[in-house]
C-alpha positions in Angstrom: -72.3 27.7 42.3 -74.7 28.3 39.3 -74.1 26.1 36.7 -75.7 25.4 33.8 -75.6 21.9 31.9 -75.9 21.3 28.2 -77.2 17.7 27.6 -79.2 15.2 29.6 -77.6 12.2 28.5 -75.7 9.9 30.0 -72.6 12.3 30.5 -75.0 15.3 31.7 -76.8 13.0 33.8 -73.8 11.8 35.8 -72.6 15.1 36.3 -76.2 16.5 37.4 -76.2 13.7 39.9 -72.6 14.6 41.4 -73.2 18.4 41.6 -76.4 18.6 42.5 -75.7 16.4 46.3 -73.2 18.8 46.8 -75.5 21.7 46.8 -75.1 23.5 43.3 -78.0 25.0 41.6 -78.1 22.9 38.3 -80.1 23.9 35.2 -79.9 21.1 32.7 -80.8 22.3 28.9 -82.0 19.2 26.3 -83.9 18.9 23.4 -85.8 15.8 24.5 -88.4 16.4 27.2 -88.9 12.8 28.3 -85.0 12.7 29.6 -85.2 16.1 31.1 -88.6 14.6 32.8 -86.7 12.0 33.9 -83.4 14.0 35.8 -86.2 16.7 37.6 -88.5 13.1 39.0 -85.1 12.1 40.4 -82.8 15.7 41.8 -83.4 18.8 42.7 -82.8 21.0 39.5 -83.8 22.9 36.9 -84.5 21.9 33.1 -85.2 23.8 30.1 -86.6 22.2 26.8 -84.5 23.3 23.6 -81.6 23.8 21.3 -78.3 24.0 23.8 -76.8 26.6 21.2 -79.6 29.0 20.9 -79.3 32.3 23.0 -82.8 32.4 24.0 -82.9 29.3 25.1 -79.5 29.9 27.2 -81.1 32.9 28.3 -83.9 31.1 30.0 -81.8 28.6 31.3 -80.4 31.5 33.6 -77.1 32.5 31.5 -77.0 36.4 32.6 -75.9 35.8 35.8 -74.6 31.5 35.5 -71.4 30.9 36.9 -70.2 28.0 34.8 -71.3 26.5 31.4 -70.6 22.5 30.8 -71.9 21.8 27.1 -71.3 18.2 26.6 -74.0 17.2 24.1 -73.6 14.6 21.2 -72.7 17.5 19.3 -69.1 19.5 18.8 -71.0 22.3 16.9 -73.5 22.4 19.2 -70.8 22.2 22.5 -68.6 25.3 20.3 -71.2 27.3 19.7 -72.9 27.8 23.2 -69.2 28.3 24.8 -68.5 30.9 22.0 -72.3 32.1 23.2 -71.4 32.0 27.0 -68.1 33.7 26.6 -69.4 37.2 24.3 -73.0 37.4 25.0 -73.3 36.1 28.7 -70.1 36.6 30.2 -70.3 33.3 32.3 -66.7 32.9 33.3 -66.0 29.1 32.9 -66.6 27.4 29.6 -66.0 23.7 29.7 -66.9 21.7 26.1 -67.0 17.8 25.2 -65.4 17.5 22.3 -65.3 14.0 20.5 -64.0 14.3 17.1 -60.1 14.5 16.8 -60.6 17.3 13.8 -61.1 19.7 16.6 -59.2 17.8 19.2 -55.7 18.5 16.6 -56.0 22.2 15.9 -55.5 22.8 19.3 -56.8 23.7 22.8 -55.1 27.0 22.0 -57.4 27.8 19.0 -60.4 26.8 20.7 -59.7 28.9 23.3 -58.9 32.0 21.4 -61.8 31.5 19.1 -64.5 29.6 20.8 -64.3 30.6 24.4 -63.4 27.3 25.7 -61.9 27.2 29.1 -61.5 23.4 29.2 -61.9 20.7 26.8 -63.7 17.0 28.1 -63.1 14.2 25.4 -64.8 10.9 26.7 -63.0 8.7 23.9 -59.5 9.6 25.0 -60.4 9.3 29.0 -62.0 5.7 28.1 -59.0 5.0 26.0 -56.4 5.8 28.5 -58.2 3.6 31.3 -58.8 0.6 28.8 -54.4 0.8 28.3 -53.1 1.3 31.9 -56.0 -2.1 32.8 -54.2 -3.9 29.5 -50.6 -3.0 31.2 -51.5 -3.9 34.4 -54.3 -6.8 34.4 -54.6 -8.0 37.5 -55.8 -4.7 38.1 -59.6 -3.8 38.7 -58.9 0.2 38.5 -55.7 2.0 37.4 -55.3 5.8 38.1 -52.3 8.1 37.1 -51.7 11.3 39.5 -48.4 13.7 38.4 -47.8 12.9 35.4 -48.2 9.3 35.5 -45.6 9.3 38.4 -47.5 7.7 41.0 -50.5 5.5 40.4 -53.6 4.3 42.4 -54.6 0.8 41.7 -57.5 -1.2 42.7 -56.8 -5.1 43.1 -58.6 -8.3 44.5 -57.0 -9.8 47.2 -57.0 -13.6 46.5 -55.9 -16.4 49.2 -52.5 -17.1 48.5 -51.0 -14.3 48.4 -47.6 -13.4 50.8 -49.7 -10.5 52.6 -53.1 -12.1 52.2 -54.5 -12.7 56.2 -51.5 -10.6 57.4 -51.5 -7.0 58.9 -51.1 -4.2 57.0 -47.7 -3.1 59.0 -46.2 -6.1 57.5 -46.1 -5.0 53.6 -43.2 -2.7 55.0 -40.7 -6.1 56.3 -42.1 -7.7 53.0 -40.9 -5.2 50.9 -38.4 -2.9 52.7 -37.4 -1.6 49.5 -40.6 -0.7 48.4 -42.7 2.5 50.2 -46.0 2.3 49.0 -49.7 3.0 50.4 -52.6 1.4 51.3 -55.5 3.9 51.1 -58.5 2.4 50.9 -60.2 -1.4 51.9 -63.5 -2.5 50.4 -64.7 -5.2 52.3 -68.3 -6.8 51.2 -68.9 -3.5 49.6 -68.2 -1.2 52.8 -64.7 0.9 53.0 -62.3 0.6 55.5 -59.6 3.5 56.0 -56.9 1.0 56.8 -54.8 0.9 59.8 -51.2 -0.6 60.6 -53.2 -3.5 62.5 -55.8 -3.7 59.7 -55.7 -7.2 57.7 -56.2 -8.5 54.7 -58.8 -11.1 53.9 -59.1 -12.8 50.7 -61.7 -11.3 48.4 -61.0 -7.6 49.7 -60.9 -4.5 46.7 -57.4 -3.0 48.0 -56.7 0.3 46.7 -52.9 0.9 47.3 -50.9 3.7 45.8 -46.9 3.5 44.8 -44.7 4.8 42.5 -44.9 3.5 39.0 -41.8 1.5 38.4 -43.4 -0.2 42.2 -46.5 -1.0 41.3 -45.8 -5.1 39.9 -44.1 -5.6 43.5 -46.6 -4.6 45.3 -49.5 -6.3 42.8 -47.5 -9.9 44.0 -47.9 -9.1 47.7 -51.9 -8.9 47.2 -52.4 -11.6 44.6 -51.0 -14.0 42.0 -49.8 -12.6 39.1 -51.3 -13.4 35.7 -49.6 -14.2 32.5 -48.6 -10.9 30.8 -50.4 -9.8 27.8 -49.0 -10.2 24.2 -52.7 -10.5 22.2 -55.8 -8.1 22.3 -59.0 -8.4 20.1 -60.7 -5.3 20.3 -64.5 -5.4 18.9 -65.9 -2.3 17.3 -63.9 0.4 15.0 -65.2 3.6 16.2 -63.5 6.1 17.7 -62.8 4.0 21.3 -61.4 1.2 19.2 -59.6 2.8 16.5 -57.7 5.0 19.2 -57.1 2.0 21.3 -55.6 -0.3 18.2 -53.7 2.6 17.8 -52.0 3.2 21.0 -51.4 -0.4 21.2 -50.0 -1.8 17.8 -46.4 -1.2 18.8 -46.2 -3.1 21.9 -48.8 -5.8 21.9 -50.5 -8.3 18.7 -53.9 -6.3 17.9 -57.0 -7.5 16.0 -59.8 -5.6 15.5 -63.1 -6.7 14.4 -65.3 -4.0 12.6 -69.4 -5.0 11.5 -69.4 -2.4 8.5 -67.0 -2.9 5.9 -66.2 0.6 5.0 -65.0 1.5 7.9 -62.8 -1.4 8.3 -61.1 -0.9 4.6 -61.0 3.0 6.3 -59.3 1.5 9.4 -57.0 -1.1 7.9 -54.8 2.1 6.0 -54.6 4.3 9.2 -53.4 0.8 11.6 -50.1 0.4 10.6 -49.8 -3.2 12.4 -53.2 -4.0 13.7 -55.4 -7.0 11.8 -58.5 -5.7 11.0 -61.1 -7.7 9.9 -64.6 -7.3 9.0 -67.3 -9.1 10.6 -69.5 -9.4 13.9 -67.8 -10.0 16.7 -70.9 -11.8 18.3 -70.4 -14.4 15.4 -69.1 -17.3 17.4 -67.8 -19.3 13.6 -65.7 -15.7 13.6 -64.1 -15.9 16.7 -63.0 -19.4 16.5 -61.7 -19.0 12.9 -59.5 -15.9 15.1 -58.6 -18.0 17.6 -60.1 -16.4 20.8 -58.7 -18.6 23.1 -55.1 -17.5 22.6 -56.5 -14.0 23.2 -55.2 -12.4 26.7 -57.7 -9.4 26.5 -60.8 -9.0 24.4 -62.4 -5.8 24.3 -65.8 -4.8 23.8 -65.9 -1.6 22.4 -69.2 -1.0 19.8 -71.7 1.4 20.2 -74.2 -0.8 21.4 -74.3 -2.2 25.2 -76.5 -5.3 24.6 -74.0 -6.7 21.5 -70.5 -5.3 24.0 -72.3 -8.2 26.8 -72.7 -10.8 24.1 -69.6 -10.5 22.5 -67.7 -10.1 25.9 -69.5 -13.4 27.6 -68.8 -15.2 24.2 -65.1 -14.4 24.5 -65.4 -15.7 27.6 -66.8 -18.8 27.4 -64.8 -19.5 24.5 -61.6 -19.4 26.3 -60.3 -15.3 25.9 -58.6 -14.8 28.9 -59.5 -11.2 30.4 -62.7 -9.3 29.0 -63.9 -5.7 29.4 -66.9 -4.4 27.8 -67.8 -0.7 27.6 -71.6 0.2 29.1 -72.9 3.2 28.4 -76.3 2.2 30.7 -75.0 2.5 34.3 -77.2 -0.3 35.2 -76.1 -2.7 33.3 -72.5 -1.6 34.6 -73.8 -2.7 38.1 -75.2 -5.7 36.8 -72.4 -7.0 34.7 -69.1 -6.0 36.5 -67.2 -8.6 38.5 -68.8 -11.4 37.0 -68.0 -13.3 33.5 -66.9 -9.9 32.4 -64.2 -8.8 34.4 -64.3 -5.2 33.5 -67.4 -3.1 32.7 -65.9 1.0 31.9 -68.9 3.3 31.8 -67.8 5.9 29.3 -69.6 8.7 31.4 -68.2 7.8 35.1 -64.6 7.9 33.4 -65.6 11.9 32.0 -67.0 13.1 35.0 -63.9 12.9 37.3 -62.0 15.1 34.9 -65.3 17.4 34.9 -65.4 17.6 38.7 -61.8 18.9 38.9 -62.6 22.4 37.3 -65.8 22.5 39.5 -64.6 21.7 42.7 -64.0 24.7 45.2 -60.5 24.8 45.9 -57.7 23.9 43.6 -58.3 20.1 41.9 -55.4 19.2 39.8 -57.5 16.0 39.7 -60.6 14.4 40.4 -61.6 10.7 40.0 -64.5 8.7 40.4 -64.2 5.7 42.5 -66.2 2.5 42.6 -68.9 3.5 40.1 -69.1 7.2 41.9 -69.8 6.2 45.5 -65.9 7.3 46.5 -63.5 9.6 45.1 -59.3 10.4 44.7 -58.4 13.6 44.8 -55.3 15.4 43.6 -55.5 18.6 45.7 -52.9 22.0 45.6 -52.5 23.0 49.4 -51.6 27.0 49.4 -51.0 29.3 52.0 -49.0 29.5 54.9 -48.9 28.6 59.0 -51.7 31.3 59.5 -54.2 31.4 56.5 -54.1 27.3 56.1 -55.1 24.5 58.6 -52.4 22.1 56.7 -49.9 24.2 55.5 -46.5 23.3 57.8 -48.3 20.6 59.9 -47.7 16.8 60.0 -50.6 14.4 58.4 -51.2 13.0 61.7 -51.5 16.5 63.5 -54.6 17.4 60.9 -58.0 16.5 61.8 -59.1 14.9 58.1 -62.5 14.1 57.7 -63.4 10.3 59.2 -63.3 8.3 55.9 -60.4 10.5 54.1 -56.9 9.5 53.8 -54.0 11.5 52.5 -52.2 8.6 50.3 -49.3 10.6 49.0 -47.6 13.9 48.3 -46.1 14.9 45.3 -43.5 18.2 45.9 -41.9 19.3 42.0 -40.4 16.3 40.7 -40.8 14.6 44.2 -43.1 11.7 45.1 -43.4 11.1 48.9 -45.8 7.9 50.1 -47.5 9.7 53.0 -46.7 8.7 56.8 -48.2 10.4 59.6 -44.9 12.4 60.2 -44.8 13.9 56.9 -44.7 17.4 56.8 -46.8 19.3 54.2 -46.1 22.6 52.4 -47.6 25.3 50.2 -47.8 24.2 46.6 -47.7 20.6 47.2 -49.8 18.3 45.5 -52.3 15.8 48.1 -53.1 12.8 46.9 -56.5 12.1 49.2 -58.9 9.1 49.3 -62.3 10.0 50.2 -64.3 6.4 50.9 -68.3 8.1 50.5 -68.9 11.6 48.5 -70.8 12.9 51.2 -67.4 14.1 53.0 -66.4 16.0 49.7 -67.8 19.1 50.7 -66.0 19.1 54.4 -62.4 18.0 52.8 -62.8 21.4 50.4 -63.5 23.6 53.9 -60.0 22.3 54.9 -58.2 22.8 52.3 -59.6 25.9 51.8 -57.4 29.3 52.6 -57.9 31.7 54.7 -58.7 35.5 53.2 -56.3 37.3 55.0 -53.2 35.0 52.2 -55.1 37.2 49.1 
């Protein structure tokens, strides 16, 4: 597939890397030649120098015969604009935009359609936003995913010693919990992934990634580890969009304070937040967080625009007694170097947009895509169609398919249905695969299975 990237930052970059090892041709646009130097020293693609929205520039970057457009600069205009350019001048027939301001976010994806040519809209605030509240509802957890709706999650938890299944076989979460049908999909072991078996045990300090229904999930979070003290008080540092949304979606159900550097945009914030404290100050000022009392806090969030002061203010929290912090990295080195140690959380802003990217780029039919692991392993929500001649799925049992070594079908969601898959289960046209892919690399043979044959058109 041609397509043609707008933006080489840390968004564009991401994607680049993810489409380009699975054998796209990739032509990143940017103003700034030292980041476009940077992406070509590193993969195998094409950059232009220039203004994202200006035809000539588009039309270098290869727009007459492109097959998809992803603008997802800094800039709405700019993001508008080209898809509005790629739709009437160019005729490339998938437009996909980042937008980040909620002005264009609440007129509607309808309006933007109609009069910008946008296919699909990206907006990496509300994608980091709805990871920072499902880790706030469930914090034990290192990774919460919804699939269907939000009927069935995937959830990514340390296994401590203690826990009932800890140093047990897998076969035995079902006499634990007989009530419970839930799925082990994945094991990461001293960074290398297991696909787990019945005989397959547990050992303390293993990343289990287990899937289950939603009102399931606490049950089977006690089997794996011991459960922490639920959480009544967030701080969240920084006021911008992240935070503001975030205060916002948590106000009713949790005690929120918010600390905001300028004062402006805290007097701004304090009349939108109905019941969230906002106060103005630096929430690296260590007199500040005392005076707040930061060791009564159960999460403290990290959420300015600046990775170096998100560290600072996350490890003081920390040390002065918060009980959970996450910080927000927009550098995916320092998400490497950071995550699993004083800060229990690091959320790069650009791996949580490129999963929902991925899905209208993937060959075959993606209801969703996310990134696993900081990218190295993937989930996939996958639409099976066809029938017992033009699918190799299609009215066969999981255990009867021949899935890629280091794939795992986790569950199967049929209308309002959620089945935990077994190796019996039966799968049929139109139902939704929930699949766990341990490395990227088999991405491109798990979209040749799926895919149907040409005699269903």
């Amino acid at each position: 597939m041609k397509i043609i990237i707008l933006g080489a930052g840390q968004v564009g970059a991401n994607l680049a890397e993810s489409l380009v090892a699975e054998d796209n041709d990739i032509t990143v646009i940017d103003l700034d030649p030292a980041r476009l130097a940077l992406l070509q020293d590193r993969f195998d693609l094409r950059t232009v120098s220039g203004h994202a929205a200006h035809p000539s520039v588009l039309k270098k970057a290869g727009a007459d015969d492109a097959d998809m457009l992803v603008a997802v600069t800094q800039s709405d205009e700019t993001n508008l604009v080209a898809c509005r350019l790629a739709a009437t001048l160019f005729n490339i027939p998938s437009r996909i935009a980042r937008i980040r301001s909620t002005d264009f976010l609440d007129i509607g994806r309808e309006f933007l359609s109609e009069h910008f040519g946008v296919d699909h809209i990206i907006s990496p605030e509300y994608e980091v936003t709805e990871t920072l509240r499902r880790l706030i509802e469930h914090p034990e957890a290192l990774q919460v995913l919804d699939f269907a709706n939000g009927k069935v999650r995937l959830v990514a938890v340390r296994a401590y010693h203690g826990g009932p299944l800890v140093g047990h076989e897998l076969q035995d979460l079902r006499r634990h919990m007989p009530d419970v049908d839930c799925r082990v999909a994945a094991i990461y072991r001293r960074d290398r992934g297991i696909v787990p078996r019945g005989i397959t045990v547990i050992e303390p300090g293993d990343e289990v990634f287990f899937l289950a229904r939603l009102e399931d999930i606490p049950a089977v979070m006690r089997e794996l580890r011991r459960m922490e003290r639920p959480v009544k008080r967030v701080m969240i540092a920084g006021g911008g969009n992240i935070g503001r949304q975030l205060a916002a979606r948590l106000e009713r159900d949790y005690e929120v304070k918010l600390i905001e550097i300028n004062k402006t945009a805290s007097n701004q914030l304090a009349e939108k937040l109905h019941r969230t404290l906002v106060l103005t100050g630096d929430a690296t000022d260590e007199d500040l967080l005392e005076q707040e009392n930061i060791e009564s806090m159960d999460v403290f969030c990290a959420l300015t625009n600046d990775d170096e002061d998100n560290i600072m203010s996350a490890l003081l929290a920390k040390r002065m007694g918060a009980h959970r912090v996450m910080a927000l990295i927009n550098r995916s080195a320092y998400v490497n170097l950071v995550q699993g140690g004083e800060i229990d959380i690091a959320i790069s802003p650009a791996q949580a947009t490129v999963g929902p990217l991925l899905s209208k780029i993937r060959r075959g039919d993606m209801a969703a895509v996310h990134s696993l692991r900081r990218g190295a392993a993937e989930v996939l929500e996958i639409v099976i169609h066809g029938d017992l001649k033009t699918s190799k799925v299609v009215g066969r049992r999981i255990g009867d398919v021949a899935l890629p070594e280091g794939s795992a079908i986790a569950a199967i969601i049929r209308g309002e249905e959620v089945l935990i898959a077994h190796h019996d289960t039966l799968m049929e046209a139109e139902d939704h695969l929930i699949l766990f892919a341990l490395n990227k690399r088999i991405i491109p043979k798990v979209e040749k299975l799926f895919q149907v044959g040409f005699g269903f058109f």
